[in-house]
C-alpha positions, 0 to 999 in steps of 0.5 A, spaced: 592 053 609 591 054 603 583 055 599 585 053 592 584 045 591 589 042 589 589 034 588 589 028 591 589 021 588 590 013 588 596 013 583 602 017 580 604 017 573 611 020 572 610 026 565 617 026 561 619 031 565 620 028 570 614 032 575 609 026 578 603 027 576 596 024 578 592 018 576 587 013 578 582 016 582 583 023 582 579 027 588 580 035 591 584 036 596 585 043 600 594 043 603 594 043 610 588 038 611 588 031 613 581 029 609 579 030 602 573 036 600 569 029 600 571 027 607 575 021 606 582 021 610 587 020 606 592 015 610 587 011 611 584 011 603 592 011 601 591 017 597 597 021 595 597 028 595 600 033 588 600 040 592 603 042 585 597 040 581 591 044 581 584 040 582 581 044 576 577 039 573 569 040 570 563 036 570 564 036 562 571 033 563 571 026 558 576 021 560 579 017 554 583 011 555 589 014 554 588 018 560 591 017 567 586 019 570 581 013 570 575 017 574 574 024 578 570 024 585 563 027 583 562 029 590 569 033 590 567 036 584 560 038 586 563 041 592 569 045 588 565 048 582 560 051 588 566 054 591 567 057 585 560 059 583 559 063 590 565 067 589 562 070 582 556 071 586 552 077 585 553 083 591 549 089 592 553 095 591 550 099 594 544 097 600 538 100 601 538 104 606 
């Protein structure tokens, strides 16, 4: 099992290069679970799976109509951007004793 998220969408887009990539609803994925980081399974939500593409979405993202990606789970975004804020936080050097 993998910890990096990657993506997890209702649609794909082929690029010019041939490599598929996401579109519609865009959510994060952890490879080797069956559910994405907000809980929903993906069979029954018919989500496909992009272990290729990494879930580095931001908060302050703008989504144009020239996008593929049409809207991004706010709850896996949360949840991804906590996960980052917990491995930059601060640890004691040295403990009082």
């Amino acid at each position: 099992m993998s910890s990096t998220p990657a993506v997890a969408a209702s649609s794909e887009v082929v690029g010019a290069d041939g490599v598929r990539q996401p579109g519609g609803e865009v959510h994060a994925w952890l490879p080797g679970q069956n559910q994405t980081v907000c809980g929903l399974p993906l069979s029954r939500t018919r989500l496909r799976r992009f272990p290729h593409v990494p879930f580095d979405y931001a908060s302050t993202d703008v989504l144009t109509q020239a996008d593929p990606v049409g809207f991004i789970c706010p709850r896996c975004l949360a949840a991804t951007q906590g996960r980052r804020r917990q491995e930059r936080s601060w640890v004691r050097q040295s403990p009082r004793p």
